[in-house]
N, C-alpha and C positions, 0 to 999 in steps of 0.2 A: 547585265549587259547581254546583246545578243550576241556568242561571238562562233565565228567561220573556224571548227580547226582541221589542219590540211594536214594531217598524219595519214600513214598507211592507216587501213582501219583495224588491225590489229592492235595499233598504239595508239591508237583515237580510241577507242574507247573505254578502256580507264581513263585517260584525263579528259572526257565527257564529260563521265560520272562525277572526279574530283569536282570539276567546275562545275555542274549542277547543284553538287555538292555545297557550294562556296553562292547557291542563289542566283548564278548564271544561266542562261538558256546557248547549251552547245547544237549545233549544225556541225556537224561531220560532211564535210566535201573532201576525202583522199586528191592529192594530188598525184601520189606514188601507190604503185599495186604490188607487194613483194611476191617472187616468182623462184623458189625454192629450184636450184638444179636439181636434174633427176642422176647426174652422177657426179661424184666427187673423190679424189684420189687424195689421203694421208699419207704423208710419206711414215716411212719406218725408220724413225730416231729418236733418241733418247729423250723426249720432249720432260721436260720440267715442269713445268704451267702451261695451264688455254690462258686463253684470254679473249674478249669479244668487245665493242663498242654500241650493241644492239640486239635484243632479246631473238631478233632474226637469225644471228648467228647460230643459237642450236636448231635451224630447220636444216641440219648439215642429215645429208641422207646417207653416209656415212655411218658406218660403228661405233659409238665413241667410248663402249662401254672398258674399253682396255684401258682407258683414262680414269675415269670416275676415280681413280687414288690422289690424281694430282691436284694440286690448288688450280682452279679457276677465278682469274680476277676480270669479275663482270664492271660495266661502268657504273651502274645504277640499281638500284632497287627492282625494276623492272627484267633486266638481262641477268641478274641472280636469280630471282625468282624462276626464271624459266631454265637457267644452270641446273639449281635445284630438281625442276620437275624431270630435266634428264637425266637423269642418277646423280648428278657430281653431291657429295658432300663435307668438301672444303673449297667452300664459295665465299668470297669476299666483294664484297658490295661499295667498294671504295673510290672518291675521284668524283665522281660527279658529272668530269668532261673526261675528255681527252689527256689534259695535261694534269689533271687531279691523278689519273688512274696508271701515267706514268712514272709519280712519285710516286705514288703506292708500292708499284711492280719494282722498285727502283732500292725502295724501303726493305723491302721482305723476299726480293731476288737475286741470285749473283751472274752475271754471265758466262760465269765456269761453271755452272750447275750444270747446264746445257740448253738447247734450244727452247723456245716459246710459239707455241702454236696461236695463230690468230685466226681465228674462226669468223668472217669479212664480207660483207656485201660487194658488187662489182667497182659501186663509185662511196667511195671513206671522203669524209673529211675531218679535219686534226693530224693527219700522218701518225696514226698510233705506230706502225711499222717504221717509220723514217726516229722517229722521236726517242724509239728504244734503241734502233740500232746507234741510233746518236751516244747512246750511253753506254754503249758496248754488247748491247745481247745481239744474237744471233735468232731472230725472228723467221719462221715461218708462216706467209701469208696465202692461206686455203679458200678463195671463193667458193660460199655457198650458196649465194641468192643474187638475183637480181632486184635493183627496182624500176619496175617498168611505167614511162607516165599515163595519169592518166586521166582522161579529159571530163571536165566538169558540165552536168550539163545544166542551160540555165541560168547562167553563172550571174546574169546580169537581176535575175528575181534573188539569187539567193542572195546578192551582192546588198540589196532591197531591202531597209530596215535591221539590217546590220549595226554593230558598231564598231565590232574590230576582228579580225581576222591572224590567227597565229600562226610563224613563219620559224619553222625548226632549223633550217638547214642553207646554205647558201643556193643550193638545186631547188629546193622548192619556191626561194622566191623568186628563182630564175624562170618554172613552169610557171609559177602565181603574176607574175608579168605578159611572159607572153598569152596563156587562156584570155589574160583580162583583154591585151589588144586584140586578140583573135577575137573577142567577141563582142570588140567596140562598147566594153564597159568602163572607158576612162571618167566618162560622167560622174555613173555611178559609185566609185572609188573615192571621191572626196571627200566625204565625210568618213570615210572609213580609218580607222587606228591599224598601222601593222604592228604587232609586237612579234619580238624577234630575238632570238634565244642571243643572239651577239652581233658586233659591229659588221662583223661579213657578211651575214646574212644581210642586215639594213643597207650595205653598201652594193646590192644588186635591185634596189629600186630605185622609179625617178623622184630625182630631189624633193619635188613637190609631192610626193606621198606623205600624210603624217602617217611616222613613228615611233614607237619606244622602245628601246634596248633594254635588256634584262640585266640589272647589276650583275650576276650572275649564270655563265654556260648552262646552265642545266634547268630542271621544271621546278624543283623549289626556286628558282629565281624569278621565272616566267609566273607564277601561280604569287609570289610577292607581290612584281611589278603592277598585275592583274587588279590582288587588290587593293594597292596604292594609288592607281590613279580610277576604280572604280569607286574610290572613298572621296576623291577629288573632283568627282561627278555629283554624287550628293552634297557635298558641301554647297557647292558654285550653283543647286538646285536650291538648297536651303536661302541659300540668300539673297536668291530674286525676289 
């Protein structure tokens, strides 16, 4: 399949590769451009654990190296990886999503330990901060980046021989609506599949869009669904 994915391009391109990977042809259109603050203030307290929801989080311009002893609990494979390349080494890669990663923190934290640093883009969804204080910690939440939109151009060619288009977040299907009105590609759009990492995100397009929910919050779910209904395509091809 040809498909559309609408990551910043820092996280477009590993799951390019993956899905190239997987026999796919990826087209990278960013819908968001991450914009790293150029200052950032840590407070000075007893912090226990980081934590982040996005490998963006360590673009903190900040020092973090007085850290590097404590456990950092990243959501995914991705935001360890880049834990790691910033000195931390005790990174744990657990959750998946949001609510995976706060049974984790939940598991292997107390909130008498003391505080938990969240190292946070401007706009979160999940409420990782609301979700732990729900459980008793005492969360610290540090903006360090922005994501700024950003506009596609063409959208209506690139829209063009498509089959599906990937939708991470409930903001991006929220920009992946309006570019498409903005550029009078609702035509276009009807044969197109949105797959979409969860029901919130699907519940910011119109009805009449086809798409598909990922069992699963996270890219092992999305890269399942992928090729679940890519094998659904062959079949329904085999038997014409």
């Amino acid at each position: 399949m040809k498909l559309l994915v609408t990551r910043p391009v820092d996280d477009a391109g590993p799951l390019a590769e993956k899905l190239q990977g997987l026999g796919h042809e990826a087209v990278i259109i960013p819908l968001l451009a991450i914009k790293p603050r150029a200052e950032v203030t840590i407070p000075d307290l007893p912090f226990q654990a980081l934590c982040t929801t996005s490998a963006n989080g360590l673009l903190c311009p900040a020092d973090l190296s007085r850290f590097h002893h404590l456990p950092f609990h990243a959501i995914g494979p991705q935001s360890a990886a880049a834990a790691r390349h910033a000195g931390f080494t005790h990174v744990s890669d657990k959750g998946g999503n949001v609510e995976g990663l706060v049974q984790y923190i939940c598991k292997h934290a107390k909130p008498a330990a003391g505080p938990i640093l969240y190292l946070s883009g401007a706009e979160t969804t999940g409420d990782l901060e609301g979700k732990l204080k729900a459980h008793g910690f005492t969360v610290v939440r540090v903006i360090v980046y922005d994501a700024v939109p950003e506009a596609v151009a063409d959208l209506t060619e690139q829209i063009d021989g498509a089959d599906g288009v990937l939708l991470y977040s409930p903001r991006s299907a929220k920009l992946w609506c309006a570019q498409v009105n903005g550029a009078k590609a609702d035509g276009a759009i009807t044969k197109l599949v949105h797959f979409c990492l969860s029901a919130n995100v699907a519940a910011q397009l119109p009805k009449t869009w086809t798409r598909r929910i990922s069992g699963t919050p996270d890219e092992g779910g999305m890269l399942a669904m992928l090729d679940e209904f890519s094998a659904g395509l062959e079949q329904s091809s085999e038997g014409e």
